[in-house]
N, C-alpha and C positions, 0 to 999 in steps of 0.2 A: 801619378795622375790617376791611376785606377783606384788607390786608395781614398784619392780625394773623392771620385764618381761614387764608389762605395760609401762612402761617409757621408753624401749630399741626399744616396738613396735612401741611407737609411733614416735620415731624420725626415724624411718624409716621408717614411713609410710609418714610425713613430707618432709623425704629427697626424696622421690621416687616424692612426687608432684612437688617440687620444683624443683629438675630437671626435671621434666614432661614441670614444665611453662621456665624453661630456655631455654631448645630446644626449646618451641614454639615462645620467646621471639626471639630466634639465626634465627630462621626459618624467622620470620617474616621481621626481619632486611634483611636476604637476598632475601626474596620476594620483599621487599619494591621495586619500579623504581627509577633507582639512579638517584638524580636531577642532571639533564645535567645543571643546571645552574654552579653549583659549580664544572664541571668535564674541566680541560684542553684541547684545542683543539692539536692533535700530529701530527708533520708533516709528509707527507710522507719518506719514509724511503728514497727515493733518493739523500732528499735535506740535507742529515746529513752532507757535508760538501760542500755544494753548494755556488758557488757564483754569486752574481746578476749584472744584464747589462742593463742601461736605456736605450733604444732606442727612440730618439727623432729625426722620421720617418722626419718630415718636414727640420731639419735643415740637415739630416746626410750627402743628397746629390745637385748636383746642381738642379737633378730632381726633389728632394723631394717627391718619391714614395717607393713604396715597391719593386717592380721590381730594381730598382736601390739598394737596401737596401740588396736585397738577397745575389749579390755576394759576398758581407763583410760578410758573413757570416762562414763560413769557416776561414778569421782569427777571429775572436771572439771565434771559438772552439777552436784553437789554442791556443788563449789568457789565455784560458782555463774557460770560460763562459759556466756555468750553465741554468740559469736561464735568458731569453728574456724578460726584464719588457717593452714592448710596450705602448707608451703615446698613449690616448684617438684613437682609427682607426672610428671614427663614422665621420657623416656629423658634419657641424659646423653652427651655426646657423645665420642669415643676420641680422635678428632685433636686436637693439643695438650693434649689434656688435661693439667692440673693433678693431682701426687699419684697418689694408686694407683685413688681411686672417682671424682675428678673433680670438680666443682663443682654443685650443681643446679642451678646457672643458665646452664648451656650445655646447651640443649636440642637433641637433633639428630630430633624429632619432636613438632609441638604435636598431634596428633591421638590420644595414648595415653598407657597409665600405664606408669612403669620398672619392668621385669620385676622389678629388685632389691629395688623397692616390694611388688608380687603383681601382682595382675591387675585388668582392667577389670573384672572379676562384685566385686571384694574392695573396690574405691576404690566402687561403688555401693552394697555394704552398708554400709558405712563413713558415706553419705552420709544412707544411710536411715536409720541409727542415731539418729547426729546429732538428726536432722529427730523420731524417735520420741521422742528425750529432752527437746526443746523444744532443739536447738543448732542453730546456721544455720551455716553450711562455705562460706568463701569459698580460692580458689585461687589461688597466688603466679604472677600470669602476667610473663613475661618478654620483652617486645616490642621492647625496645631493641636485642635481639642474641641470635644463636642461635650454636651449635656449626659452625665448622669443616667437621663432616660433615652436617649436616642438609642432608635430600635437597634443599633447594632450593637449597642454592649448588650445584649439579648440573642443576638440570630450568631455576632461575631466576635464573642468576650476578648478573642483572640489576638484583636487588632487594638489592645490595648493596653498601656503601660501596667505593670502588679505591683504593688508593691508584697514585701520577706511572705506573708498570709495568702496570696494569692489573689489578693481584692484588686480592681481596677484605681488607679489614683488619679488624685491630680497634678498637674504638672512642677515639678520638682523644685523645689527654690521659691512658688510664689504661695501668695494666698487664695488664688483663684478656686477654692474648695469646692465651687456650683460646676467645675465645669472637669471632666473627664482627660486625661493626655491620651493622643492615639501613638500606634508604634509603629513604626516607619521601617520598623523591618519584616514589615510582614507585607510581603509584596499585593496579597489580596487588596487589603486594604489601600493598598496605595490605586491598582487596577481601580476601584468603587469611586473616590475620589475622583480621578481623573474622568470619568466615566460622567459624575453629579455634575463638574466643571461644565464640559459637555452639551448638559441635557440643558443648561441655562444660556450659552449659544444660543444653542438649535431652536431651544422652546420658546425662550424670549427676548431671543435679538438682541444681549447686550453685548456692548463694544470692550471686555475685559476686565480686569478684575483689581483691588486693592485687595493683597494678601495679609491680615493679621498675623503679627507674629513671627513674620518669614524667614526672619533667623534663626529658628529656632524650630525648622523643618529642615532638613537636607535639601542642601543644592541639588543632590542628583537626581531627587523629584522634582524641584521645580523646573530642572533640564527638562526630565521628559515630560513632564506635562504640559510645558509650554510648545514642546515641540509639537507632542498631540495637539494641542489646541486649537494651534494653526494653520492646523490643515482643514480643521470646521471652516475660521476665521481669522483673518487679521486680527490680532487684538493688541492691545495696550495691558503690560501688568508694572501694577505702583508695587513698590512691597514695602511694609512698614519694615526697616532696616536698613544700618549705613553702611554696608558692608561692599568693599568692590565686587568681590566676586558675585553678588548677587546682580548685576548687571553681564557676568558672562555665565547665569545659570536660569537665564529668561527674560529678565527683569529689565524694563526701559526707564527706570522713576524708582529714585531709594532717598528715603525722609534725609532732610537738612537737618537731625537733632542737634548738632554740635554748635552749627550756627546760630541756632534756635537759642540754645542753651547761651551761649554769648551774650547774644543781646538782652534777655531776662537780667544776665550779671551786671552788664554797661547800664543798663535800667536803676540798677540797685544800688549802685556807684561801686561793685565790688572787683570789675573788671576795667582796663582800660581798651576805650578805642583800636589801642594797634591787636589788639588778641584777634582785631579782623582780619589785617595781614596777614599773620601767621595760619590763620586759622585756612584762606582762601590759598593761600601756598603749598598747604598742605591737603588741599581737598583738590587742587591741578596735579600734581606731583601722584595723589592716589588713585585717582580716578580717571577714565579715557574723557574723551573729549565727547564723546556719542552719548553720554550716562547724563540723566536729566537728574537735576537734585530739585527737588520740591520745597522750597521754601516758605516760610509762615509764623504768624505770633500769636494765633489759637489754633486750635484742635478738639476733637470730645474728648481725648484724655488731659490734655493741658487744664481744658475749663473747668472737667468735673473735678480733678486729682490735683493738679496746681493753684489752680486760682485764676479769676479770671487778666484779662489784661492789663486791666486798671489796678488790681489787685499785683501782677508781677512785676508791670511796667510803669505805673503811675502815671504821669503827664507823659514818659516817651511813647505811649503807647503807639501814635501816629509817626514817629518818626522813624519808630524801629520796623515799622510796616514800609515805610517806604522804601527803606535798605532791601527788607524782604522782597521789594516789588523788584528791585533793579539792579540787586545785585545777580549774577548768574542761578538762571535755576527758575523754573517752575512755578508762582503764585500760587498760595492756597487759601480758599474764604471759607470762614467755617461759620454753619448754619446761625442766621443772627449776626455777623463781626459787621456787616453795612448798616443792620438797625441799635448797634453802639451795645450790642448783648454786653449788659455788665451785673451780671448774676453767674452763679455755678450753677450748671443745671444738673438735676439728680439725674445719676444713672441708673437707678430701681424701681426709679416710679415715674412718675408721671408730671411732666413741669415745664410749662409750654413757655415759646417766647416771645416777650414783648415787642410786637409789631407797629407798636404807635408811631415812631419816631427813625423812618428813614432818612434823616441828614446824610446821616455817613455814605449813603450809595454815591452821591455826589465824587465825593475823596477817592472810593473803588476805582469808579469807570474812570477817572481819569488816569489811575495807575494804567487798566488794563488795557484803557486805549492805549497807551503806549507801548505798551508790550505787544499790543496788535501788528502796529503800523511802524514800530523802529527796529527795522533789523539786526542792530546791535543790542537788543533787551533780548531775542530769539531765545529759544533753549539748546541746550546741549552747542552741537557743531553748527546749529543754522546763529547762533549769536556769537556771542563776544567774551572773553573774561574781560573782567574790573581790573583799571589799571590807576594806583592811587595816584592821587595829585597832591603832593606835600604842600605844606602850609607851617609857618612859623607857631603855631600854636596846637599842642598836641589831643585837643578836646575838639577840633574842628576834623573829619572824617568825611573827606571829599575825593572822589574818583571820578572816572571817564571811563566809558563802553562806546566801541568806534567798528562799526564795520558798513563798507563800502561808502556809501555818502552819509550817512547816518550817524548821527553822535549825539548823546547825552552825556553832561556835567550832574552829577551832584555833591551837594554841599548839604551837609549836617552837624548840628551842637549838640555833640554828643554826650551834652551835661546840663545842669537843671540853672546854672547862671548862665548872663551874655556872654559871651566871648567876642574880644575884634579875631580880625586877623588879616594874613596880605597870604598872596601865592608866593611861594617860594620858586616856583617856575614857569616859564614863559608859555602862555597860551594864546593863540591870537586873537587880538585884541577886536579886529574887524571884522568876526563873523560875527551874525548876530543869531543870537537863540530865543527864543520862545519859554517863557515859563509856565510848563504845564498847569497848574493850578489856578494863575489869573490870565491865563490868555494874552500875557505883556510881550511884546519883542522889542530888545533893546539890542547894541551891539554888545559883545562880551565888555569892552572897555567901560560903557555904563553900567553895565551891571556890574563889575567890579564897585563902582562906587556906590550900589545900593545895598552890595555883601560885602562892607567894610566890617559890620558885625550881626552876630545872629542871637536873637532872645535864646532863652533856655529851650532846649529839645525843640530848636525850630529846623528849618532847611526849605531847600531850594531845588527844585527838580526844573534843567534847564537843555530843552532839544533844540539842538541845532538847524537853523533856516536852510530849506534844500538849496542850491544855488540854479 
């Protein structure tokens, strides 16, 4: 009997340590500092279903200023534009320059605006504008490499790549000869940087940054300098890069090139339809759910270096834009894509765009109303992934996004003949949807019978009636 009293003591006296070490074990786990390397950067709560607008300041008008840039501002809210991504507003740099005006990503000063631009009082109204109209103005920064003549390959040769002679270069692997590599391991240099970032906060109110290049900078700068940053401000950073980690090294917004790249091929007849499956499997499976992916079927690199739309995409032009609008991810309009820009425009010089013929804003705003007002188009974790809807014929490229009461259907010919086709699976037949583009509402069961077939690179964008 005493044995057994002794053997009852002791495992409670056992159990009383061991939960003594497990609270200290829970305790410590939550004392730990949680490594920000592994924590997702969240974007601001504004941009939950934001859409983005490349302003390429030099070509937009015959001035090519900001003054001139302003009054178009007001339609672009209309348009219903979020987000002002601004190409490079710095000087431009003389040595080696490229062309007669240079490139805007050879900066030979991150501290100011290019005089060619206007002036630092013009890029602040500019900003106030914006900010008046409900639009947030992020800024194209350039960290990978500056100009030739920027005063710091002079005060700080130091902070930049040599090449076997000792001379400063250019960045390795390209052609970019006008423009200078800086080096990232010289902490000074990194300190000035962060510093330039900064002084464009503080000095003129913008809401964050598009980083050129950003793969091709270290993560562990854009760790800390996003961290710095935030302590100025909130902000928003896009980074040109598909990379996950660069969504846990700052970054809320990393380019769709992959899916980009797809639909250029599906255009071309060189890829099929499902490579979107694959391609959307593989970009859930890579990326968290918090990570905004920007999607688009122009750019200032696409237009000037690819060709323009019409040029990569032919007739799908409009239909591979709708994909872009509704599949997960981020819209982007790039300056001219609503007035049907169908020219390359020079990156060296001077080559304004024809503003005659806004039809196309028409086709926009109906996208980004909907991306506005239907929660399952949202970005990131405020929406939905695409979930396909199979169909007996494999040129037809139809899905669903559904969250909470909210649902859109669409349907696309992802080829330049008719195609019929039927669902191969059951949807019900008695809600009815609305199709954005003519304002029609039928039950799904009618509509069925009006997308028995779809002309060449046509489609159907169809939202569901609240109940």
């Amino acid at each position: 009997m005493k044995t057994f009293k002794f053997f009852i003591m002791l495992i409670a006296v056992l159990s009383i340590f061991s939960c003594k070490n497990q609270k200290k074990e829970e305790l410590t786990k939550i004392e730990k500092p949680v490594d920000t390397a592994s924590v997702v950067a969240i974007a601001p709560e504004w941009s939950k279903n934001a859409v983005i607008y490349e302003v390429n300041l030099r070509q937009y008008s015959k001035e090519g200023t900001i003054k001139a840039f302003i009054p178009q501002m007001p339609r672009l809210k209309n348009l219903g534009i979020d987000i002002l991504w601004i190409m490079p507003p710095f000087p431009i740099g003389v040595k080696n320059r490229k062309g007669n005006l240079g490139s805007p990503y050879s900066i030979s000063d991150y501290s100011t605006v290019n005089p060619d631009l206007g002036t630092e009082d013009d890029f602040k109204k500019m900003v106030a504008e914006a900010h008046k109209l409900g639009m947030k103005v992020i800024v194209d920064w350039v960290a990978n490499h500056s100009s030739f003549d920027n005063k710091w390959t002079v005060s700080n040769p130091d902070w930049y790549t040599k090449d076997s002679l000792g001379n400063i270069t250019h960045p390795e692997g390209t052609d970019w000869t006008d423009v200078a590599d800086l080096n990232y391991d010289n902490e000074g240099m990194r300190t000035e940087m962060i510093k330039m970032m900064n002084l464009w906060l503080k000095k003129f109110d913008i809401d964050g940054f598009r980083c050129d290049v950003a793969g091709s900078v270290p993560n562990d700068f854009w760790k800390e300098a996003s961290e710095n940053l935030n302590k100025t401000k909130a902000i928003f950073m896009l980074a040109e890069a598909e990379e996950p980690a660069m969504h846990f090294s700052g970054f809320h917004m990393t380019y769709g090139w992959e899916l980009h790249h797809i639909l250029n091929q599906i255009a071309q007849g060189k890829m099929k339809p499902v490579k979107i499956d694959s391609f959307l499997m593989k970009d859930k499976a890579r990326f968290p759910v918090e990570a905004y992916r920007m999607n688009f079927t122009d750019n200032h690199d696409e237009n000037s270096w690819k060709g323009t739309v019409r040029e990569r995409m032919g007739k799908a032009g409009d239909v591979m834009t709708v994909i872009a609008f509704t599949l997960q991810g981020m819209p982007l309009v790039y300056s001219g894509q609503e007035a049907s820009l169908d020219k390359r425009l020079k990156f060296f010089e001077k080559d304004e765009i024809n503003w005659k013929n806004l039809s196309k804003s028409d086709f926009f705003k109906k996208l980004i109303d909907l991306h506005h007002r239907n929660t399952a188009m949202w970005n990131g974790q405020h929406g939905s992934y695409a979930s396909r809807i199979k169909t007996d014929n494999q040129q037809i490229y139809a899905f669903t996004r559904e969250r909470d009461n909210d649902k859109v259907i669409v349907i696309t010919n992802l080829s330049s003949k008719p195609q019929k086709f039927t669902f191969a699976e059951d949807i019900n037949k008695e809600e009815s949807y609305t199709n954005i583009m003519t304002k029609e509402t039928k039950k799904f069961s009618d509509w069925l019978n009006v997308y028995k077939e779809l002309k060449g690179w046509d489609y159907a964008v169809l939202e569901r009636v609240k109940q």
